[in-house]
N, C-alpha and C positions, 0 to 999 in steps of 0.2 A: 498564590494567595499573598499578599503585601499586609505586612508588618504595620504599627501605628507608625515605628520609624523611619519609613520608606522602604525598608531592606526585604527581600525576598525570603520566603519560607516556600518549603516543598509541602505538597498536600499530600493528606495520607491516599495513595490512591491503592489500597488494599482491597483485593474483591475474594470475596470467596464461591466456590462451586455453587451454591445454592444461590448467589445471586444473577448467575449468569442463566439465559433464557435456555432449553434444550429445544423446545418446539415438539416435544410430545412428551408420555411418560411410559414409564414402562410398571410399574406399581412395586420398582425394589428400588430402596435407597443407593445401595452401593449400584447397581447397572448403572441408574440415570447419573451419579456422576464419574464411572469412565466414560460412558457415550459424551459425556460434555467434555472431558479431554479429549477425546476423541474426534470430536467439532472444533473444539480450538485449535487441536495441531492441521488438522485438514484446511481451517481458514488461516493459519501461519504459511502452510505449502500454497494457498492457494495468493497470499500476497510474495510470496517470493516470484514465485510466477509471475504475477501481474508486472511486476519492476523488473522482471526481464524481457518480458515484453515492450515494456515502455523502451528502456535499453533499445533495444532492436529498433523498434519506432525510431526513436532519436536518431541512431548510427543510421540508418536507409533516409532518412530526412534529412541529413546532413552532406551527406552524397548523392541524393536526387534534385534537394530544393536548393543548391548552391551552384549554380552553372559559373563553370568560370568562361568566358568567350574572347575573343584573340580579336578583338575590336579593328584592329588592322587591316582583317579577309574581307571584313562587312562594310558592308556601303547602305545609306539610307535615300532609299529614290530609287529613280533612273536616270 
């Protein structure tokens, strides 16, 4: 968010349990928000993953799609 005087301000980005989505209910206040912790830390594990994956991606991309060739051995033609 920008200030009238150009300078930057933080937004309040506070959310609480009831405004995040569960995707069903269970008809007890306290269940339905550990199940929602319980989905946040599972979508945490599951972006830690994702970025070691990418990782991996990267490092095997880097040693597959980079050939280095000894120009020298090679001839073009006959």
């Amino acid at each position: 968010m920008e200030a009238k005087d150009g300078s930057q301000k933080a937004a309040d980005t506070s959310l609480t349990l009831d405004a995040l989505p569960l995707g069903f209910q269970t008809n007890d206040a306290e269940l339905d928000k550990a199940a929602t912790v319980l989905r946040l830390l599972y979508i945490a594990d599951l972006r830690n993953l994702q970025t070691k994956i990418n990782d991996l991606i990267v490092s095997v991309q880097n040693y597959t799609a980079n050939p280095k060739s000894d120009t020298s051995l090679g001839r073009v033609g006959r």
